[in-house]
C-alpha positions as CSV (number, residue, x, y, z in Angstrom):
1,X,208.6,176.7,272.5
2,X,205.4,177.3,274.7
3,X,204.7,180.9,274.8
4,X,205.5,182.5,277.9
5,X,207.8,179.9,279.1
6,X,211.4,178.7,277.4
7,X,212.4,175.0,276.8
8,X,215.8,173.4,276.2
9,X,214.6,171.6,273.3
10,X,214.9,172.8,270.0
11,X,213.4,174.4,268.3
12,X,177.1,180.6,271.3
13,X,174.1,180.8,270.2
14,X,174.5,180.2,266.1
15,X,173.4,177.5,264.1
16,X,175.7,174.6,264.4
17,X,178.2,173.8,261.1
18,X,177.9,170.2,259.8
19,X,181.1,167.9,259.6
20,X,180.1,166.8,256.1
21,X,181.3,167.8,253.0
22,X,180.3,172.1,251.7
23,X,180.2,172.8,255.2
24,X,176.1,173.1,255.7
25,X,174.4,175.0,257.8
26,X,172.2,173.5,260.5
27,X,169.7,176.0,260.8
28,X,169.0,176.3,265.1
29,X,168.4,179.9,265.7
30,X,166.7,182.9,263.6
31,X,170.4,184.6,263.1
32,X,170.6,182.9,259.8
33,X,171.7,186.8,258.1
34,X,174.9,186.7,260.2
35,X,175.8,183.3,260.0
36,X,178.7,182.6,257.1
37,X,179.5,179.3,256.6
38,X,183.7,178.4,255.9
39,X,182.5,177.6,251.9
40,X,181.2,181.3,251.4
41,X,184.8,182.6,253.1
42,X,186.6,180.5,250.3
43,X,184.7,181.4,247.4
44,X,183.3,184.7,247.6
45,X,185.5,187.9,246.9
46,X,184.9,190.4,249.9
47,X,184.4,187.7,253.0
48,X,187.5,186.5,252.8
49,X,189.0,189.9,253.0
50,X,186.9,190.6,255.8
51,X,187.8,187.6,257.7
52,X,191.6,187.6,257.6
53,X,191.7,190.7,258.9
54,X,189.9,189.7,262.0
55,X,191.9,187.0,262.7
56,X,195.0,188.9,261.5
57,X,195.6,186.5,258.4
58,X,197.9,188.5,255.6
59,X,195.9,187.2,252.3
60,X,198.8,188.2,250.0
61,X,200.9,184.9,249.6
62,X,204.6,186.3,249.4
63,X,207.0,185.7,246.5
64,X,209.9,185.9,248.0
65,X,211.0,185.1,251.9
66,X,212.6,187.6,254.5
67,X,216.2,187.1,255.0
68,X,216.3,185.8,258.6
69,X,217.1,182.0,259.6
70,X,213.7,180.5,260.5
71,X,213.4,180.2,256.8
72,X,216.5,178.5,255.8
73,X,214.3,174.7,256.2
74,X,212.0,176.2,253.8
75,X,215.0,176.9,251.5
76,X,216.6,173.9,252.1
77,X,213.0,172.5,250.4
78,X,213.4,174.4,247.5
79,X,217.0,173.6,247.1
80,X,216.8,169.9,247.3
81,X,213.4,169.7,245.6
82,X,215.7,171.0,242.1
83,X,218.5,168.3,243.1
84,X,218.0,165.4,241.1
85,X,219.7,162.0,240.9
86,X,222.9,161.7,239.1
87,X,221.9,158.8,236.6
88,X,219.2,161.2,235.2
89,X,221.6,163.4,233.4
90,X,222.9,160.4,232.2
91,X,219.9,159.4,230.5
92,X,220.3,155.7,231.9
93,X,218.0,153.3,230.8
94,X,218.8,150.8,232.8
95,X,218.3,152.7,236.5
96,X,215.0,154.1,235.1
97,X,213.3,150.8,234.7
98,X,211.2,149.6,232.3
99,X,209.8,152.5,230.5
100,X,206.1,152.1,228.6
101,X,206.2,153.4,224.4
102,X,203.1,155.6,225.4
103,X,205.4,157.4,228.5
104,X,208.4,157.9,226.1
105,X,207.7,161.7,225.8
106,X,207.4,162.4,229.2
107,X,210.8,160.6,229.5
108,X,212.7,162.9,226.9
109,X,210.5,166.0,228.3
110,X,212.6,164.8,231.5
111,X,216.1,164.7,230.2
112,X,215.5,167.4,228.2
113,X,214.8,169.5,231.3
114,X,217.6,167.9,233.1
115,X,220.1,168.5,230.3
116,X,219.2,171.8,228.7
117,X,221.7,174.3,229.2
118,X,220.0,177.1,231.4
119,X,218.5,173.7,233.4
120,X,217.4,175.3,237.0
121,X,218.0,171.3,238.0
122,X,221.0,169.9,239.7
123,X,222.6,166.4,239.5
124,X,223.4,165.5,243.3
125,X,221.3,163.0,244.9
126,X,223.8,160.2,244.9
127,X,222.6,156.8,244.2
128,X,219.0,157.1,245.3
129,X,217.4,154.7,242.8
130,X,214.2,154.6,244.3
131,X,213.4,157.6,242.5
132,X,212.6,155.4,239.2
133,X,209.9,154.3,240.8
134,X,208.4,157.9,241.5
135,X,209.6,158.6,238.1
136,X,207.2,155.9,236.6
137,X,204.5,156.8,239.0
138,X,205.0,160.3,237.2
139,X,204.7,159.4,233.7
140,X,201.4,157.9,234.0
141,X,200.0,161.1,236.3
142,X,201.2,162.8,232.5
143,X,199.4,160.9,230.2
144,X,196.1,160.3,232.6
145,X,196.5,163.9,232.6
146,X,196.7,164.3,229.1
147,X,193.9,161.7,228.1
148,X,191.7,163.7,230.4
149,X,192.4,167.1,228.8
150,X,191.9,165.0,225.7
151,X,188.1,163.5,226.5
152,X,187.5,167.3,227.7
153,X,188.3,168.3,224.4
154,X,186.5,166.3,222.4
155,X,183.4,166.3,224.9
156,X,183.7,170.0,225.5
157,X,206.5,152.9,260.2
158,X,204.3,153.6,262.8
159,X,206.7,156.1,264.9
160,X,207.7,157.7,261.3
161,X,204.4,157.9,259.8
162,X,202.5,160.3,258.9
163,X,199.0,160.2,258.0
164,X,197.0,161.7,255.1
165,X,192.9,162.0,255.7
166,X,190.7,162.8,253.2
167,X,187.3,165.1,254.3
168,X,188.6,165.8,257.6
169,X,186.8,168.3,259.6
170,X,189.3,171.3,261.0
171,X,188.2,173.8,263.2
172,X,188.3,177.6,263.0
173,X,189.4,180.7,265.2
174,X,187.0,182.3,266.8
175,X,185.9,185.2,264.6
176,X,183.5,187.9,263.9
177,X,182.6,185.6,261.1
178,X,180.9,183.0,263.3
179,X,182.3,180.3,260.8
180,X,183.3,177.0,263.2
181,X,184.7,174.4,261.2
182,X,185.9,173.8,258.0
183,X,186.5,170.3,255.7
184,X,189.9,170.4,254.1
185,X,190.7,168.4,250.9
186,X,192.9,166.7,252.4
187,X,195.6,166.8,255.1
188,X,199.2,165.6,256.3
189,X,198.9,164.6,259.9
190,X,201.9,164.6,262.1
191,X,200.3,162.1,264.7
192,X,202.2,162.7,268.2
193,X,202.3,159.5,270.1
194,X,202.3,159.0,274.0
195,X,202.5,163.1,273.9
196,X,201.9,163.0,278.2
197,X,200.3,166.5,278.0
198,X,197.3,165.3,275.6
199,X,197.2,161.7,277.4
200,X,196.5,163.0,280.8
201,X,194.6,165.9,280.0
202,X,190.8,166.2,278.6
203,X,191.3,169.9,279.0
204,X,194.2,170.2,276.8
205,X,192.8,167.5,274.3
206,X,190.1,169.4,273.2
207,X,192.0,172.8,273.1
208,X,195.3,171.3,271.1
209,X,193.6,169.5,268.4
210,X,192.7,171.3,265.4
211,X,190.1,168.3,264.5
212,X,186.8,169.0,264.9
213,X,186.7,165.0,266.8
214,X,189.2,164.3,269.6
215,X,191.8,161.6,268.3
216,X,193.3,158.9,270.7
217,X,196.7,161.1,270.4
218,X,197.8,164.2,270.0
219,X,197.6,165.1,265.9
220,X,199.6,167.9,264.2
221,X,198.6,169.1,260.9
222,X,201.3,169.5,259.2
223,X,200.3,170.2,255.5
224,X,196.8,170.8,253.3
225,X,196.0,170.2,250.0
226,X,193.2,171.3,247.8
227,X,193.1,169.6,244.6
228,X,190.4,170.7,242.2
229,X,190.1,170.6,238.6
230,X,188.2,173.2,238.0
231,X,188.2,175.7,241.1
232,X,190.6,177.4,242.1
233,X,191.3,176.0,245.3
234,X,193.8,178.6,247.0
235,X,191.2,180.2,249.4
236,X,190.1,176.6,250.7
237,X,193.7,176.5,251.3
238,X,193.8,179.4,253.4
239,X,191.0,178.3,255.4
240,X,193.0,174.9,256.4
241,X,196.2,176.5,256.8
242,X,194.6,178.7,259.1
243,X,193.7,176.1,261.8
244,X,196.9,174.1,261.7
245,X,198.5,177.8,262.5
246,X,196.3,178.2,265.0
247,X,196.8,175.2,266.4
248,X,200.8,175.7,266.5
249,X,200.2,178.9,268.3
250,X,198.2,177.7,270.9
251,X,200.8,174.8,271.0
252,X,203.2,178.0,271.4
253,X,204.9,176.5,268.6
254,X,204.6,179.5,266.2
255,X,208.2,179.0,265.0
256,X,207.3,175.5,262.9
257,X,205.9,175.8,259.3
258,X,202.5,174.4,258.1
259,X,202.0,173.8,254.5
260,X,199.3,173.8,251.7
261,X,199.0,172.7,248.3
262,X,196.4,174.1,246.0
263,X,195.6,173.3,242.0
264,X,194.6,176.0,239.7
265,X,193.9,176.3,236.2
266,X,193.7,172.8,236.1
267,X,197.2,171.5,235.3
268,X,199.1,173.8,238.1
269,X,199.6,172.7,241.4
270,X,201.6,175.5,244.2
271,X,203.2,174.9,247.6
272,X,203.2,177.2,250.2
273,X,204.7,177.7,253.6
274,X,202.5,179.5,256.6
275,X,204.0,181.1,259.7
276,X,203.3,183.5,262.7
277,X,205.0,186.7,262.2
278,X,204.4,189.5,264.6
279,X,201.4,188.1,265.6
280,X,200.3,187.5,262.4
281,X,199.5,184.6,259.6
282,X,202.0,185.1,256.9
283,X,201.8,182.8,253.8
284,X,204.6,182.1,251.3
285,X,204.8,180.3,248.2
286,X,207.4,177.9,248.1
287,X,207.1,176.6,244.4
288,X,204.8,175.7,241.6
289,X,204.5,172.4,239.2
290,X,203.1,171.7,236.1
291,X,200.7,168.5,235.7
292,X,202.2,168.2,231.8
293,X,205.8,168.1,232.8
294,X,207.6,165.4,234.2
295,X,210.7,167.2,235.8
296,X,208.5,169.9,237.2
297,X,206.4,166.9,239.0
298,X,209.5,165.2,240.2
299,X,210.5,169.0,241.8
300,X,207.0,168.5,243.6
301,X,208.0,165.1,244.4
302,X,210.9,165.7,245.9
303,X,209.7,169.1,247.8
304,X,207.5,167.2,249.9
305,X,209.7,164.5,250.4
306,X,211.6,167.8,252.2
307,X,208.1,168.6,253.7
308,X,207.6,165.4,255.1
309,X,211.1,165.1,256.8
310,X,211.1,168.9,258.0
311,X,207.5,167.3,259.9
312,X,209.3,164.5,261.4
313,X,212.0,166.8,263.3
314,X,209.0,169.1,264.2
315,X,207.2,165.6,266.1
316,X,210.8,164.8,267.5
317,X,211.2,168.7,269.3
318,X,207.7,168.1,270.3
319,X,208.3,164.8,272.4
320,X,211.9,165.8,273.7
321,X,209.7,168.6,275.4
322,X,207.2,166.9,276.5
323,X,207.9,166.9,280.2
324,X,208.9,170.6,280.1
325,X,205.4,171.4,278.6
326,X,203.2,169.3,280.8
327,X,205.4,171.2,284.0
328,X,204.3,174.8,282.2
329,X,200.8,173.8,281.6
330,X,200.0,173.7,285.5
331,X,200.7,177.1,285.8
332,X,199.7,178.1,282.4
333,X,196.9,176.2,280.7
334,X,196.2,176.4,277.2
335,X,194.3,179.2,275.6
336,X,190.8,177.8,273.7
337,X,190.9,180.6,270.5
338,X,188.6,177.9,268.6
339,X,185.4,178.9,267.7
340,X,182.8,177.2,269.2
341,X,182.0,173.8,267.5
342,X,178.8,171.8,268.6
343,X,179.1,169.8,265.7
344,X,176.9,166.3,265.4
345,X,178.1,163.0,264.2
346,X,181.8,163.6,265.2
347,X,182.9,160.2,265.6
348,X,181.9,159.1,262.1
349,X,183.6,156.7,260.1
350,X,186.4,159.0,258.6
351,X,187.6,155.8,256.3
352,X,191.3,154.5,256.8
353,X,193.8,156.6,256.3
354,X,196.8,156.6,253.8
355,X,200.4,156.4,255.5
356,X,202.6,158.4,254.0
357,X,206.2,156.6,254.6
C-alpha cells in the first residue's frame, strides 16, 4: 500500500555520471575528491560500508528469515524450487527427450541427486513435461561450463511478460556519496501497463521510475543479476537491489520483494530476496546453485520460475489499486529520494529486450 494512506487491494553541483557501462565520471566541476562513482561503491572494501549506512542498507545478507508471514512467498520459492517432476525419479527416458552421449553425465549427476537417499529434492510437480526442455537447456550450460573451465586450464504474452534488459542504467538514493546512477548487469522488469498514475503524470513519471530514462509505462524492477566470471559480483548486486527498493518505497510498496542474482567463484550463482524492514534495506539469501550440477541448476530454474510468478501478482495488486493511488497522490505526491541524475544520452538505443514468458 501507499504509505500514509490504506487500499483495499492486496497486498547539484557534481560532475554528471555517464549511462554507459563502469559508470564514468564526467568531469564538470573541481569537486572531483568527493565525487565516488557507483563502480568504486561495489568494489572497494570501506565505501560500501560507508554508503549503506547512510542510506540505511544492512550489508550482511541474512541466512535465515524472521518468522513472520511476509516471508512465507519467499518460502514458498525455496519449497517449490526443490520440487521436481515425478518422471525424474523415475529415470524416464522417454519424457526427458533425446538426450546427447556427451550430456550423459550430467543426466546420471541428475538422478543421482534426485534419488540418493538423504536427497533435499521432492517428486511433486505432476506432469509438467516442459521441464525436459529446461533440462536439456541445462546439460549443455554443464558442459559449455566444463569446456571453459577446460580451455582455462590448459591456457592458464504481452500482459504476462516480463522483460529482461541488459546495461540498463538505474538510479541511486540520494546520498552523502554523491553517486547518481548505476548500470546493472542485467534486470527483470515488471512493465506496468496503462498504470493511470504514471500515464497522466510527468511528475510522478520521473519520481517512480528507477530508470535513469523515462519509459512509455510504468516499469518495476523486479529482480538483478550480476553474472561475472571472475568478480565477485555481490556488491554490484547490492547497488541494483538498492534502487528497485527504493523505488518500491517511494511506490509505498515496501511490503513486495526485489531480487538479485550474483556469481562468485566462477561456477556459483546465489539468490537473494531484499525488503524494507523498520526503515531499513534488509537482504536475504534465498538459495545457491552450482554451474557443475545439473539438479542444483534445475533448483535455480525452477526458483525463478517462483520469482517470476510472485512478480506477476505484485503487477496485478499494483493495477487493482490503481485508481485508489492516483486519488492519494492529489493529496500526497510522491517523494523524489533519487539522487540527482543529469545524465546525457538517455534515450539511447538500449537494444531489444528479451521476454521472459
Amino acid at each position: 500500500m501507499l504509505s500514509g494512506h490504506s487500499f483495499t487491494s492486496s497486498e547539484s553541483h557534481s560532475p554528471i555520471f555517464s549511462a554507459r557501462p563502469h559508470d564514468s565520471v564526467v568531469p564538470t566541476t573541481s569537486t572531483k575528491s568527493s565525487i565516488v562513482s557507483a563502480t568504486e561503491l561495489a568494489t572497494e572494501v570501506d565505501k560500501p560500508a560507508d554508503w549503506a549506512h547512510a542510506i540505511t542498507l544492512d550489508p550482511v545478507i541474512k541466512l535465515t528469515f524472521p518468522e513472520v508471514p511476509i516471508f512465507n512467498p519467499i518460502k514458498a520459492i525455496q519449497t517449490v524450487s526443490t520440487s521436481f517432476p515425478y518422471w525424474l525419479k523415475t529415470r524416464s527416458v522417454s519424457k526427458l527427450g533425446f538426450v546427447a552421449p556427451i550430456h550423459y553425465k550430467w543426466r546420471d549427476a541428475l538422478w543421482f541427486a534426485i534419488q540418493h537417499p538423504h536427497s533435499k529434492y521432492s517428486t511433486s510437480r505432476g506432469r509438467d513435461f516442459s521441464v525436459s526442455f529446461a533440462i536439456q537447456t541445462i546439460f549443455r550450460a554443464c558442459h559449455h561450463h566444463e569446456m571453459r573451465q577446460l580451455d582455462n586450464g590448459r591456457s592458464g504474452n504481452e500482459r504476462n511478460a516480463l522483460l529482461y534488459l541488459v546495461g540498463e542504467t538505474l538510479k541511486l538514493p540520494a546520498s552523502s556519496a554523491r553517486a547518481q546512477v548505476t548500470t546493472a548487469g542485467g534486470v527483470v522488469l515488471l512493465p506496468i501497463l496503462n498504470f493511470s498514475p504514471y500515464t497522466l503524470s510527468p511528475e510522478f513519471r520521473t519520481t517512480a521510475s528507477a530508470l535513469a530514462r523515462t519509459p512509455e509505462n510504468l516499469l518495476l524492477v523486479h529482480c538483478v543479476t550480476e553474472f561475472r566470471r571472475v568478480d565477485n559480483g555481490e556488491n554490484q548486486m547490492k547497488l541494483d537491489m538498492i534502487s528497485a527498493l527504493y523505488q518500491k518505497k517511494i511506490l509505498g510498496i515496501t511490503n513486495q520483494f526485489v531480487f538479485g542474482v550474483f556469481q562468485f567463484d566462477t561456477d556459483m550463482l546465489q539468490i537473494n530476496a531484499g525488503l524494507w524492514q523498520d526503515d531499513k534495506i534488509k537482504i536475504y539469501r534465498v538459495g545457491t546453485y552450482s554451474l557443475q550440477a545439473p539438479a542444483s541448476l534445475l533448483e535455480f530454474v525452477f526458483a525463478l520460475r517462483g520469482i517470476n510468478q510472485l512478480g506477476r501478482t505484485y503487477r496485478d495488486q499494483l493495477l487493482e489499486s490503481a485508481a485508489a493511488f492516483q486519488e492519494a497522490i492529489k493529496t500526497k505526491p510522491l517523494v523524489d529520494a533519487w539522487a540527482s541524475t543529469l545524465i546525457p544520452d538517455i534515450n539511447a538505443d538500449f537494444g531489444a529486450p528479451i521476454v521472459l514468458e
